[in-house]
C-alpha positions as CSV (number, residue, x, y, z in Angstrom):
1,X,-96.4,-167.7,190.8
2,X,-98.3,-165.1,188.7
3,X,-101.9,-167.5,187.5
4,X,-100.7,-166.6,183.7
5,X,-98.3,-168.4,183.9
6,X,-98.9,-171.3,185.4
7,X,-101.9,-171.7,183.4
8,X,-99.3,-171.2,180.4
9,X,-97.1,-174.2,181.9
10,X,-99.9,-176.2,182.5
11,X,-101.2,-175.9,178.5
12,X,-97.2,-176.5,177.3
13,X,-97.3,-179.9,179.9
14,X,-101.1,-180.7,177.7
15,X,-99.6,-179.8,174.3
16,X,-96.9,-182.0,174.9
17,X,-98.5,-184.8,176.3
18,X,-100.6,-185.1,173.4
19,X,-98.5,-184.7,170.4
20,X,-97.5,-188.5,170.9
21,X,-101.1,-189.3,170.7
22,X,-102.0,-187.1,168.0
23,X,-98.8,-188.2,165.9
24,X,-99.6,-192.3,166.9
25,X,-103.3,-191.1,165.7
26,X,-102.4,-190.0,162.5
27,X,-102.4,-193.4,160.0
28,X,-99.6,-194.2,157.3
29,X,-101.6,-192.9,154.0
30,X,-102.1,-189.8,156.4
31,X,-99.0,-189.5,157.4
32,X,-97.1,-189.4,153.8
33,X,-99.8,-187.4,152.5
34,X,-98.2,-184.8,154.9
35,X,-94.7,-185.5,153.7
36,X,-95.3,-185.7,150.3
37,X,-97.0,-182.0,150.4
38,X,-94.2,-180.9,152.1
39,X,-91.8,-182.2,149.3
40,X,-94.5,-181.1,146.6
41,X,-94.1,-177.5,148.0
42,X,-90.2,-177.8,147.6
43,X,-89.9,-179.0,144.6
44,X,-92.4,-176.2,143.1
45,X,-90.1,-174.2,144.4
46,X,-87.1,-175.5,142.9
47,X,-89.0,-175.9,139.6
48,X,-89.9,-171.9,139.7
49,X,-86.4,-171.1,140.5
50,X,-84.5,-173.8,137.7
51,X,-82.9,-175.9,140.7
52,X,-84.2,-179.3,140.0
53,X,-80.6,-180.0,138.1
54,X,-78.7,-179.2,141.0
55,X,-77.5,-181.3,142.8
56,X,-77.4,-179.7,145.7
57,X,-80.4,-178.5,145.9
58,X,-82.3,-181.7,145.4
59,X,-79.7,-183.1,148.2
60,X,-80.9,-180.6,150.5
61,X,-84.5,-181.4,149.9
62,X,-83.9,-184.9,150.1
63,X,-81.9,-184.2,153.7
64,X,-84.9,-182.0,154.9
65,X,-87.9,-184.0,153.6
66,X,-87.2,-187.4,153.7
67,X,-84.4,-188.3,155.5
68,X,-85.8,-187.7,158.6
69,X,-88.3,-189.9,158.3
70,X,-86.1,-192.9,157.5
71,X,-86.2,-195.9,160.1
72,X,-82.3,-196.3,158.9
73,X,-81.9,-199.4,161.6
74,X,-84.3,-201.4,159.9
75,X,-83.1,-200.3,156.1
76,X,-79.7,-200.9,156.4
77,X,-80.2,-204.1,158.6
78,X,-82.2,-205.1,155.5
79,X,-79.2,-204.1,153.6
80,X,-76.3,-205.4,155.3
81,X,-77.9,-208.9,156.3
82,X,-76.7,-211.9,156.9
83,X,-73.6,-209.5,158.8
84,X,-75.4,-206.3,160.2
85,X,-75.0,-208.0,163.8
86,X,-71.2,-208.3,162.5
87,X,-71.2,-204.5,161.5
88,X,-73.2,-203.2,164.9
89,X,-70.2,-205.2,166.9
90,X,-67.8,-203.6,165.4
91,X,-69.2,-200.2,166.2
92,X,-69.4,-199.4,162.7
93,X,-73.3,-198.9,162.7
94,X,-73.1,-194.9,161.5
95,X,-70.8,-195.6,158.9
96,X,-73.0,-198.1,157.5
97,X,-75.8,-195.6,157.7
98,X,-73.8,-192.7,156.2
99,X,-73.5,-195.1,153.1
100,X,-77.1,-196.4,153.3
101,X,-78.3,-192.6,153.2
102,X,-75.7,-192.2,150.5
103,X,-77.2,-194.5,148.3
104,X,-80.9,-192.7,148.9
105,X,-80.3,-189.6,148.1
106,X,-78.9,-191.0,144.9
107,X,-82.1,-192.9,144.5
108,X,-84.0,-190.2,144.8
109,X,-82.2,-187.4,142.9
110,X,-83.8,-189.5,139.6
111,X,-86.9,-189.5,140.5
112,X,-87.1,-185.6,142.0
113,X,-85.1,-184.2,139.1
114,X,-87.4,-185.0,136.6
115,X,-90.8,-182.8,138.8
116,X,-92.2,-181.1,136.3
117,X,-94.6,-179.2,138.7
118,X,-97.6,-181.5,138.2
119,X,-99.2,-183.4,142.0
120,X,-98.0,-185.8,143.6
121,X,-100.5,-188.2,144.3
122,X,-101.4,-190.6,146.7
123,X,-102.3,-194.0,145.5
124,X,-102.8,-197.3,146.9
125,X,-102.6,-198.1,150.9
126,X,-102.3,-201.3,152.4
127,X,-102.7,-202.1,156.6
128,X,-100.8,-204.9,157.4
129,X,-101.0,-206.0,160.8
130,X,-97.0,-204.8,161.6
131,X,-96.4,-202.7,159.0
132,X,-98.1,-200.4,156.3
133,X,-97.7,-199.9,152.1
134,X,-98.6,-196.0,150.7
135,X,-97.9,-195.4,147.0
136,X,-97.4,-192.3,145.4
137,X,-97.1,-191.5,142.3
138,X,-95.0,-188.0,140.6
139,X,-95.3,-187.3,137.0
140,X,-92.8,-186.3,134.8
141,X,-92.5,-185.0,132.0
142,X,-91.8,-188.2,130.0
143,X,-94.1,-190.5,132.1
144,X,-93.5,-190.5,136.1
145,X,-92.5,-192.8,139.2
146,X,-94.2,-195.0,141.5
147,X,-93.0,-194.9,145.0
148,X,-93.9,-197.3,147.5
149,X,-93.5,-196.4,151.3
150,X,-93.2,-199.1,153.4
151,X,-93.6,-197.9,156.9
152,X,-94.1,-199.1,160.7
153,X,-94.2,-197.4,164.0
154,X,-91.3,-196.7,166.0
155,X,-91.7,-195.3,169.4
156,X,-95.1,-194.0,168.5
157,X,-94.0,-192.4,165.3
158,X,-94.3,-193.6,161.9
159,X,-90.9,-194.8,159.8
160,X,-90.2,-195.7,156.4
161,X,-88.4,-198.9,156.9
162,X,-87.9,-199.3,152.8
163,X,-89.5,-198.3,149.6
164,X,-89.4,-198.8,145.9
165,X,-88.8,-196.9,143.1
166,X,-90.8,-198.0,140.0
167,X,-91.2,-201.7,141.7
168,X,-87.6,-201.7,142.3
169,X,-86.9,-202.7,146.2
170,X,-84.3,-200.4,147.6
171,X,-83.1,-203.0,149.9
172,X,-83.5,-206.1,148.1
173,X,-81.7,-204.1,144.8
174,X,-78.6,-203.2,147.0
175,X,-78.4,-206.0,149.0
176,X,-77.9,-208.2,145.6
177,X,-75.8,-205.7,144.4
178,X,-73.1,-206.6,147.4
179,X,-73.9,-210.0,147.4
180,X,-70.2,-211.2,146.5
181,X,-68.9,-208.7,149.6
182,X,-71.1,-210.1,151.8
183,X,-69.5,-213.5,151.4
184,X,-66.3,-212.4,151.3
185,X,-65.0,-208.6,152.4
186,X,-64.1,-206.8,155.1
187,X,-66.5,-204.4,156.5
188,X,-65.3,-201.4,155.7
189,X,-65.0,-202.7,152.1
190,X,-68.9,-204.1,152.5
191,X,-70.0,-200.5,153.8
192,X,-68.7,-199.4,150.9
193,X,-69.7,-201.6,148.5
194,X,-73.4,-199.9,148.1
195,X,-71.3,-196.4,146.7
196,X,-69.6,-198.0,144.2
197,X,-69.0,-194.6,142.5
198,X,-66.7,-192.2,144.1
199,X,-69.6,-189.5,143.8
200,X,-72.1,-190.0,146.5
């Protein structure tokens, strides 16, 4: 085999060998200072162009920027307890997270819509020994929003496992919201429960 080349395979085997370390390297406050750039970037965008009333624009930010780095096992076992073990037996698990993303991007449309092209800024951090708090702050027009990441590693990579939106628990919120279904309804009626409205 041609030297080139195998000097070519053997940097692709380095590079990919190290990006676990590199990404476990990287710390939470770190880590969502990358996100949130990434969002900031969007959202100028959207701003210059007069998308941050659509809907589906700010859905497909959402989708791309922050979605992905959603632990949704842990959220929407935070969600769904006492009966997530209920829901994962009855292979219903996806559905659950459809609904649980659902909710999100609802959650988040709020606080995104009102960008009015100022930073986003990183405040607070707190290291706790299994898990880790960043807050971030957007301004609005009006006033702004205080986000709270709350985040832990999974598999080497760094999740949000829940957040707040102006102190107000994603989890905690929705699972009080279903209280009465989780006491009483089926599942598929439970799942649904977080979507009350028939527009996601």
């Amino acid at each position: 085999m041609h030297p080139l080349i195998i000097r070519g395979q053997l940097l692709l085997i380095f590079l990919l060998l190290t990006l676990p370390i590199q990404a476990q390297a990287m710390d939470a406050r770190s880590y969502i200072q990358q996100i949130t750039g990434e969002l900031e970037t969007a959202l100028k965008a959207g701003k210059d162009n007069g998308q941050l009333q659509d809907r589906a624009f700010l859905d497909s930010v959402i989708d791309r920027h922050i979605i992905p780095h959603v632990d949704q096992e842990q959220l929407s076992k935070r969600i769904f307890q006492p009966r997530w073990d209920e829901i994962v037996a009855a292979g219903k698990r996806e559905q659950a997270y459809q609904a649980v993303l659902q909710s999100l991007r609802r959650t988040y449309r709020i606080a995104l819509a009102s960008y009015n092209g100022q930073t986003i800024e990183l405040r607070d951090s707190q290291d706790k020994p299994k898990y880790s708090v960043v807050r971030v702050y957007i301004r609005t027009s009006d006033d702004g929003h205080l986000i709270d990441f709350a985040l832990r590693q999974v598999s080497g990579q760094w999740r949000v496992f829940d957040l707040s939106v102006d102190g107000v628990v994603v989890s905690k919120t929705l699972n009080g919201a279903i209280k009465q279904s989780l006491q009483t309804a089926d599942l598929d009626s439970l799942i649904g429960a977080i979507n009350p409205s028939s527009k996601p």
